[in-house]
Legacy VTK file of the C-alpha trace (Angstrom):
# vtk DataFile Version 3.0
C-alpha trace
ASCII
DATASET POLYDATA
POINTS 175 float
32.105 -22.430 57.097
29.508 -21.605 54.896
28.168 -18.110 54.560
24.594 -18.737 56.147
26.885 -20.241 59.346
28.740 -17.303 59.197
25.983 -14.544 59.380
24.818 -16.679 62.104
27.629 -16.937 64.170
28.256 -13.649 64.049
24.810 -12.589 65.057
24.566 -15.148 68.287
27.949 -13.464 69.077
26.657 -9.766 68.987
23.442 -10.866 70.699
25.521 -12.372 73.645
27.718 -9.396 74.107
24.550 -7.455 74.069
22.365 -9.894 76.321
25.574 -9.794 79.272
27.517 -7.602 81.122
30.919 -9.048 80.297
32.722 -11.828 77.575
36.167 -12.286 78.603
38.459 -13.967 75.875
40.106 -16.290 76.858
43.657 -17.989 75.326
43.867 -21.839 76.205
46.640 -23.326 73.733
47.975 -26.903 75.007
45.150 -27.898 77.358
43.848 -31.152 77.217
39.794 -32.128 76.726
40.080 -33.139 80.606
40.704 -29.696 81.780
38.523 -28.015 79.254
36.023 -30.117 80.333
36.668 -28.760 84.708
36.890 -25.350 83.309
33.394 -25.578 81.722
31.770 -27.515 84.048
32.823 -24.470 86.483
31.792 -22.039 84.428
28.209 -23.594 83.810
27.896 -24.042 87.528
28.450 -20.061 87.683
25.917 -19.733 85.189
28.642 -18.564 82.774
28.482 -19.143 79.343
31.935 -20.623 77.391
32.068 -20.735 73.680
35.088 -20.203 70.953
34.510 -18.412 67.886
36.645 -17.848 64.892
38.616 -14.817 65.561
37.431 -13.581 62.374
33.986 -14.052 62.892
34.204 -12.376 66.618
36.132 -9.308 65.256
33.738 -8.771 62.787
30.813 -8.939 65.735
32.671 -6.340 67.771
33.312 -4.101 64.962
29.567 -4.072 64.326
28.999 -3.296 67.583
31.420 -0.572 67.642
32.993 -2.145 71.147
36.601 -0.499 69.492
40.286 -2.478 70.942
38.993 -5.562 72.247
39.609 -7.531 68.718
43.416 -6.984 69.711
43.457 -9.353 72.253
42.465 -12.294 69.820
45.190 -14.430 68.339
45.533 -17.774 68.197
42.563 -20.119 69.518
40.221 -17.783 71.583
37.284 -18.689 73.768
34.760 -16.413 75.483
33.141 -16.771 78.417
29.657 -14.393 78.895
27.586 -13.830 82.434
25.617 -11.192 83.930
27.734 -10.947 87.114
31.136 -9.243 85.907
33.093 -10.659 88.554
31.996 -14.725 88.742
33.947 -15.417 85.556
37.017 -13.743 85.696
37.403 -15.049 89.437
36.994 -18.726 88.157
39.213 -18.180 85.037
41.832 -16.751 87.447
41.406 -19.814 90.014
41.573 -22.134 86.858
44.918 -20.748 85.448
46.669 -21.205 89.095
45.825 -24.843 88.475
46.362 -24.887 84.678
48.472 -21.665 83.066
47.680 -22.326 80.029
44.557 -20.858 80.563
45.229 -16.958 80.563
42.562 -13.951 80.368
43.722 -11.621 77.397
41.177 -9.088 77.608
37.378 -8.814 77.037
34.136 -6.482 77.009
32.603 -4.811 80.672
29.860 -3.307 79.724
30.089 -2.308 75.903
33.905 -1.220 76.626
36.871 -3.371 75.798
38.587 -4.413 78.964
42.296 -5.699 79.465
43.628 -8.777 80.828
45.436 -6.919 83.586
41.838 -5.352 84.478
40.441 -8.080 84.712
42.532 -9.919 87.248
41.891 -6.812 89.293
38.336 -7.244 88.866
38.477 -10.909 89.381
40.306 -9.903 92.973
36.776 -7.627 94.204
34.478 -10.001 96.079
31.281 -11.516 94.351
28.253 -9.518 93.930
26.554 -11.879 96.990
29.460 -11.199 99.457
29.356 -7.234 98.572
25.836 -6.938 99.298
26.235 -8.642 102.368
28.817 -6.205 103.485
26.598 -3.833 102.799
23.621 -5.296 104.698
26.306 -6.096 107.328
27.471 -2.780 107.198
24.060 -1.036 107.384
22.962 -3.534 110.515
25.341 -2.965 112.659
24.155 0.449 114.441
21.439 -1.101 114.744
22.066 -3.663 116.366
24.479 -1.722 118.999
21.035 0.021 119.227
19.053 -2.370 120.618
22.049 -3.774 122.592
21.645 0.024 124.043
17.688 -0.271 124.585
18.278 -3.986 125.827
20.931 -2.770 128.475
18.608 0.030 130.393
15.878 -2.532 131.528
19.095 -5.186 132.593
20.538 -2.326 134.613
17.660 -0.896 136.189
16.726 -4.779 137.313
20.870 -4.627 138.274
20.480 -1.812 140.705
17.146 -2.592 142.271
18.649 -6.007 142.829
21.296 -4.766 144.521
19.066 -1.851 146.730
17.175 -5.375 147.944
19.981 -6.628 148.842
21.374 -3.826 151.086
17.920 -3.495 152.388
18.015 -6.974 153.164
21.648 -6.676 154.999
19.950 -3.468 157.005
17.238 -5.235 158.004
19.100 -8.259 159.665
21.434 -6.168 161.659
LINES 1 176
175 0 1 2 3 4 5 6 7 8 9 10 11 12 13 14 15 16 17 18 19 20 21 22 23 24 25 26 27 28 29 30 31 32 33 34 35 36 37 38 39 40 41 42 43 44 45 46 47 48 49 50 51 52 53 54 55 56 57 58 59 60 61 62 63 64 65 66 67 68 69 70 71 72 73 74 75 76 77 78 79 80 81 82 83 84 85 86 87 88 89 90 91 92 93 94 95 96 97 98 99 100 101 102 103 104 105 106 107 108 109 110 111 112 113 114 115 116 117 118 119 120 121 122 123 124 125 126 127 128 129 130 131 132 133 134 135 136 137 138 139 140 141 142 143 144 145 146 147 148 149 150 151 152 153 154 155 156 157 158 159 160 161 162 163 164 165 166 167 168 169 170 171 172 173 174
């Protein structure tokens, strides 16, 4: 590569790390342009961004970024995959390598901090961003709800028990 191509590479790389939350490297030796091709098409779905660098070119972008022990997960041919939600990529990577093992997370960057592989299967096990704010909403809702079932049952009863006092009333009346 020439040394314009270089500089450049190494600048969209830094900018990426920058622009998202987490780049996950990725090892995927022996998979065929088939799978490659599912894996990205997965990833772009996710809004996820998949791209291989030269190691050499992506150690030199982390070292300029001071993001220290994350070049150590590169060796052999790497590929990284960036996003804004932390936990959509490593979730599909870690779907994708039950189906195809040659796919395996090495480590990565959360947040300006290097990241292992092992931590990010755990973080690929957390539910998505969606399905933890829904919890929350879910969570938050739910008193109130039982409140108005509360409110709603007072009327019901009340109606219960005068409906019943007619009824005796009416039993009285015809004996």
């Amino acid at each position: 590569m020439a040394r314009p191509e270089k500089i450049a590479a190494v600048s969209e790389m830094k900018e990426r790390l920058e622009a998202n939350q987490i780049a996950i490297a990725t090892q995927y030796v022996g998979i065929n342009v088939e799978k490659v091709t599912e894996l990205r098409s997965q990833l772009r779905a996710a809004g996820v961004e998949f791209k291989v660098y030269k190691n050499t070119l992506a150690r030199r972008a982390l070292n300029e970024l001071n993001i220290e022990g994350a070049a150590e997960y590169m060796s052999g041919p790497t590929a990284w995959a960036f996003s804004n939600d932390p936990v959509a990529p490593a979730k599909i990577l870690k779907d994708f390598a039950k189906k195809s093992p040659k796919v395996v997370m090495v480590g990565g960057v959360l947040n300006g901090k290097a990241v292992s592989g092992e931590q990010l299967k755990a973080l690929a096990s957390l539910p998505s961003r969606d399905q933890l704010l829904a919890q929350v909403v879910g969570t938050i809702a739910a008193p109130l709800r039982n409140f108005v079932g509360v409110l709603n049952a007072v009327p019901r009863n009340l109606v219960g028990v005068i409906d019943a006092i007619e009824k005796k009333k009416a039993g009285e009346s015809a004996a």
